[in-house]
C-alpha positions as CSV (number, residue, x, y, z in Angstrom):
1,X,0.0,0.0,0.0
2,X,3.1,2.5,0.8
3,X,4.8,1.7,-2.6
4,X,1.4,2.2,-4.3
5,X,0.7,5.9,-2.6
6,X,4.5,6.4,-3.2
7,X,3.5,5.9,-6.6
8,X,0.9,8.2,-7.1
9,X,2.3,11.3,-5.4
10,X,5.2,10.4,-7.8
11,X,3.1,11.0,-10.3
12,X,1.7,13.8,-9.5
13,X,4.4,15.8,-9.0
14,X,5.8,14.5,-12.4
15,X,2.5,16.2,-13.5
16,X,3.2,19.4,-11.7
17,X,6.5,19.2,-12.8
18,X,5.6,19.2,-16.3
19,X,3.3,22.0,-16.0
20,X,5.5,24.4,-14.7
21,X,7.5,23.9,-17.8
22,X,7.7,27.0,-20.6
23,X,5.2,26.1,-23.0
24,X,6.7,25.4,-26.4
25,X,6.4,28.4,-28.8
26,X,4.5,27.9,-31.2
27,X,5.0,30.4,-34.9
28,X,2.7,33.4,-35.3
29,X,1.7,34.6,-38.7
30,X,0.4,37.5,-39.9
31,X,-0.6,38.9,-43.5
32,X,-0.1,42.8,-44.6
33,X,-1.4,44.6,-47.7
34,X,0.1,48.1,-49.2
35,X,-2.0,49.3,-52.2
36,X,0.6,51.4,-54.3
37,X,-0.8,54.4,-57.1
38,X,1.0,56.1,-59.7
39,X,0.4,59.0,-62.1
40,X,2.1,61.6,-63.5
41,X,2.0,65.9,-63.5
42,X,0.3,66.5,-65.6
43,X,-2.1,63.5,-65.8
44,X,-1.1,60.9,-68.4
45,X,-3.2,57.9,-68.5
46,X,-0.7,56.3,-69.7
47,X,1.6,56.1,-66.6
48,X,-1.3,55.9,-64.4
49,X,-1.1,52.3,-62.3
50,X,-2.7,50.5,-59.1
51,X,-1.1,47.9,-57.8
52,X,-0.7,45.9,-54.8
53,X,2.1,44.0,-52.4
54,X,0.5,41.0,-49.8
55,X,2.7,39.5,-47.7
56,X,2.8,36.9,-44.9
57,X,4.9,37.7,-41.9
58,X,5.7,34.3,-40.0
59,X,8.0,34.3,-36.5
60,X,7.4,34.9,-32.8
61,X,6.9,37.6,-30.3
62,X,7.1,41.2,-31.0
63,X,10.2,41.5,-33.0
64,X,9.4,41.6,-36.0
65,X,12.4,42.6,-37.8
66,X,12.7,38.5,-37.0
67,X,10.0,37.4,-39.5
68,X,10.3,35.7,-42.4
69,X,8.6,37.7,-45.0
70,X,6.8,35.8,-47.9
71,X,6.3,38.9,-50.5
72,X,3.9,38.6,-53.6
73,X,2.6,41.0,-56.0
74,X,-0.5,41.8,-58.0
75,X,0.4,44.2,-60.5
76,X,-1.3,43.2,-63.8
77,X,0.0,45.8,-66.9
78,X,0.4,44.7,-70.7
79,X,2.9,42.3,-71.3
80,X,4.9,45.0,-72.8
81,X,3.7,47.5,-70.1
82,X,2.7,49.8,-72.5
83,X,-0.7,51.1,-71.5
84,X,-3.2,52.0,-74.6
85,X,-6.0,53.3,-73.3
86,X,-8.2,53.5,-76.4
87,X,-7.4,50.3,-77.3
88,X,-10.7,48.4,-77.8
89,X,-9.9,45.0,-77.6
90,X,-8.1,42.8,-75.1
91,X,-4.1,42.0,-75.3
92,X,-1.9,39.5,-73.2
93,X,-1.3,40.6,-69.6
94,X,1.4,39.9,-67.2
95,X,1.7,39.9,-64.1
96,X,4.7,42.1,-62.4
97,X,7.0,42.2,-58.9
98,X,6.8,45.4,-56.9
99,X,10.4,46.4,-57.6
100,X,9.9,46.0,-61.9
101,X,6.8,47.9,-61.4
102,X,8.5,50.4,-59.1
103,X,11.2,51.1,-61.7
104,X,8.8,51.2,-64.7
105,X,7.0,54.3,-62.5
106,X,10.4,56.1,-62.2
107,X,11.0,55.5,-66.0
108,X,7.8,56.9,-67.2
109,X,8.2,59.8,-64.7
110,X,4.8,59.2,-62.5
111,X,5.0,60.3,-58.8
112,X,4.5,56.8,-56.7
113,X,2.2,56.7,-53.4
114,X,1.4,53.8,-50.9
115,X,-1.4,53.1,-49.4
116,X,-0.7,51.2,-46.0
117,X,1.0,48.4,-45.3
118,X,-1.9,47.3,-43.5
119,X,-2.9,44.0,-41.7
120,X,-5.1,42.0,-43.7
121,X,-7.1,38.6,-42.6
122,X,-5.9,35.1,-43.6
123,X,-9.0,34.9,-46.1
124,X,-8.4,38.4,-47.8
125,X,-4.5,36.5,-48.1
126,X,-6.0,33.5,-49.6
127,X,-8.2,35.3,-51.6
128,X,-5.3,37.7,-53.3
129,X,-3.1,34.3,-53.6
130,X,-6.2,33.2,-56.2
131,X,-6.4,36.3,-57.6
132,X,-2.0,35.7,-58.7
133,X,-2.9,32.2,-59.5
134,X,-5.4,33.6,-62.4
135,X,-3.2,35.5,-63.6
136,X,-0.1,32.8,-63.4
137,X,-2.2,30.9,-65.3
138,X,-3.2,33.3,-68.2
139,X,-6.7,33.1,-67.2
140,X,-6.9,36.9,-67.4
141,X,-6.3,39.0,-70.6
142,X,-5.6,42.6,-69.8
143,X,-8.1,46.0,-71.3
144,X,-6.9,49.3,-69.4
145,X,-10.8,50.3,-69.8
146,X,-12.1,46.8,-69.1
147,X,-15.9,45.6,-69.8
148,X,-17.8,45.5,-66.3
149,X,-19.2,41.6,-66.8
150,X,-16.9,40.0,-68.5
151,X,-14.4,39.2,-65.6
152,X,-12.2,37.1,-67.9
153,X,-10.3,41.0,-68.9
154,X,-9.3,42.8,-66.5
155,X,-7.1,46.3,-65.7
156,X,-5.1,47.0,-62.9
157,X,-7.5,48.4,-60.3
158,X,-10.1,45.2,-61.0
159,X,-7.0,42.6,-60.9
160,X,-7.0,43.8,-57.1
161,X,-10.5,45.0,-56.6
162,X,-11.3,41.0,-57.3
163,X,-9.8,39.9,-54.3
164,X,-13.1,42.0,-52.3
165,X,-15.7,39.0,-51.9
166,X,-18.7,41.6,-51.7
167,X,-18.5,43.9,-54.2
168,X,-18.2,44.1,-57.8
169,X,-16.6,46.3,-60.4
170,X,-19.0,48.3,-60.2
171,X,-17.8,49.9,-56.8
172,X,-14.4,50.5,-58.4
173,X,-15.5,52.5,-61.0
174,X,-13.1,53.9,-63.8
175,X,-13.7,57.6,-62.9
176,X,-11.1,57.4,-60.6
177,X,-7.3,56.1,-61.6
178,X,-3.8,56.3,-60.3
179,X,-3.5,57.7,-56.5
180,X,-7.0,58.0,-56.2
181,X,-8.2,54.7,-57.6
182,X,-5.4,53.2,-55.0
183,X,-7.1,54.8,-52.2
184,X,-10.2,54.1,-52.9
185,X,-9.4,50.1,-53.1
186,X,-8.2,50.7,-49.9
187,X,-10.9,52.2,-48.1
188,X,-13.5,49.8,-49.6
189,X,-11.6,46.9,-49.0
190,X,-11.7,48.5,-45.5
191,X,-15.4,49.2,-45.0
192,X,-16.2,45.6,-45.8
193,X,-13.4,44.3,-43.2
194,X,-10.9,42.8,-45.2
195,X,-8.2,45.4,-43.9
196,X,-7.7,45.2,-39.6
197,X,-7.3,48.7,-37.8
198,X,-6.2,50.8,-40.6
199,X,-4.8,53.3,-38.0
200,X,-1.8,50.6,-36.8
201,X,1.4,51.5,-37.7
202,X,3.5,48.9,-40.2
203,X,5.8,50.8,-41.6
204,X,8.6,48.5,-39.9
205,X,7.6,46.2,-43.3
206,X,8.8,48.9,-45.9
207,X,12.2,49.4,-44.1
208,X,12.2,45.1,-44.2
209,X,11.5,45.4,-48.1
210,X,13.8,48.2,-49.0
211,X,11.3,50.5,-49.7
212,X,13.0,53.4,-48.3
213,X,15.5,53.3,-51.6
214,X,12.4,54.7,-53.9
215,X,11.0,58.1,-53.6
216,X,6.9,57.1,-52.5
217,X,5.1,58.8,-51.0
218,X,2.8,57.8,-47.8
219,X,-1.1,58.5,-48.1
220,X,-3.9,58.0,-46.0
221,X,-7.1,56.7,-46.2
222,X,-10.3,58.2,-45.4
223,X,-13.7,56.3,-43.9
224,X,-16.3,58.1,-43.3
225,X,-18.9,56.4,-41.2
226,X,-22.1,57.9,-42.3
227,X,-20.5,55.8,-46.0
228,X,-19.1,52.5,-43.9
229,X,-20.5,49.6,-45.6
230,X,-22.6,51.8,-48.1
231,X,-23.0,49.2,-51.9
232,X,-22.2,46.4,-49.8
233,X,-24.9,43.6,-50.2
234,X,-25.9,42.2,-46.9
235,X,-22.7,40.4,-46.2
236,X,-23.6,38.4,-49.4
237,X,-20.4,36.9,-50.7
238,X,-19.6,36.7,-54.1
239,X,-18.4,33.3,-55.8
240,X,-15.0,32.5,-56.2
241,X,-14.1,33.4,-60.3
242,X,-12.4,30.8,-61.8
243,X,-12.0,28.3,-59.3
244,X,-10.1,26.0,-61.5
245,X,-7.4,28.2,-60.7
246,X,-5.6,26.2,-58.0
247,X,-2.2,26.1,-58.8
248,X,0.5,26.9,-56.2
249,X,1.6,30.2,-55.9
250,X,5.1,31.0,-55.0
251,X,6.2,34.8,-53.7
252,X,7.7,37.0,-55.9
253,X,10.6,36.9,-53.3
254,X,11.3,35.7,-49.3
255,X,13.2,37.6,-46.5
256,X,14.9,35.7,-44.2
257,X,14.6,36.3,-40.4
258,X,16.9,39.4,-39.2
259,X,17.4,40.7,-42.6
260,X,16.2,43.4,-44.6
261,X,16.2,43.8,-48.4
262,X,18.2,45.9,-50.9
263,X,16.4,45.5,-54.8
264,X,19.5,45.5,-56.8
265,X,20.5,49.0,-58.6
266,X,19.5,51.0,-55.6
């Protein structure tokens, strides 16, 4: 009987024991989104472009500089990135990383703002993954002034505008392009909560992606509440366009934990 009470106290300090034990850390993630606009003085359609950086943030604790950074890029010009605005008739489209499309703004002489970064949920993050794997895919065919039903042709404000699940192109309408077509994505994608507490500071995610080496500037975003929610159909979702298009997308480029990028030439 000794032995067998022995035992069980045994055990239950073994128990305690292992309670009082750190807990094993487990990885946080985290997903951002910075909606980028450029145009140029005086306005030239022709240089005027939306487009979009999502980014998972994987690590532990508060450090971020610590992350690894998983950066992809919606950013959907003509294949030549020549922009024809009159043209009446769809051309192939491609896809482009932040710093080509940074580069081809400085080129054409357009002034470049950002939008953000802001925090973005895991299904907006999903949701902008399909939106690259359509265009990876050359599912999309690019039309600077796009049809409004015909989803297969697309510009670049609707190539990020599809990534909202409750509103259609009809709430990004063509009247506004360049800075202010990148603001407004940014404050609808906000009034139907894709974007978390747009006040939060992330700018700790430009310095990790060398953004500081290009001359952007930072704009804000405006809600007004009396307009929160205002188009938006009940909560309705939308269905997923081309679901077929389930092929594996892989970032544009990854930043190791501790380091911070330099694009080449700056």
């Amino acid at each position: 009987m000794a032995g067998r009470f022995q035992f069980v106290v045994a055990g239950v300090f073994a128990c305690l024991n292992l309670l009082c034990l750190p807990a094993v850390s487990q990885a946080e993630t985290y997903y951002f989104m910075t909606v980028f606009g450029s145009e140029c003085h005086p306005p030239k359609p022709q240089c005027a472009h939306s487009f979009a950086t999502i980014v998972k943030a994987t690590g532990q604790g508060s450090d971020y500089s610590q992350y690894e950074l998983e950066v992809h890029s919606i950013s959907w010009l003509p294949e030549t990135m020549d922009i024809k605005v009159w043209r009446m008739t769809p051309e192939p489209g491609d896809n482009f990383g932040l710093f080509e499309t940074l580069d081809w703004a400085i080129e054409v002489g357009a002034d470049i703002r950002q939008y953000g970064p802001f925090q973005i949920t895991c299904d907006t993050y999903r949701r902008a993954l399909h939106r690259i794997s359509i265009m990876d895919q050359d599912l999309l065919q690019y039309q600077a002034v796009d049809p409004v039903l015909r989803t297969e042709i697309s510009n670049c404000i609707h190539a990020i505008s599809g990534i909202d699940p409750y509103d259609p192109r009809t709430r990004y309408p063509l009247i506004r392009i360049g800075h202010s077509a990148s603001e407004h994505i940014a404050e609808v994608f906000h009034q139907n909560g894709l974007i978390i507490n747009p006040e939060a500071n992330h700018h700790w995610l430009d310095h990790r992606m060398g953004l500081q080496c290009y001359p952007i500037e930072h704009g804000e975003i405006e809600v007004p509440l009396i307009a929160a929610g205002f188009g938006r159909p009940g909560n309705r979702r939308q269905e997923i366009l081309f679901p077929e298009a389930s092929k594996p997308v892989r970032p544009v480029f990854v930043i190791p934990p501790g380091i911070r990028n330099v694009p080449r030439g700056r």
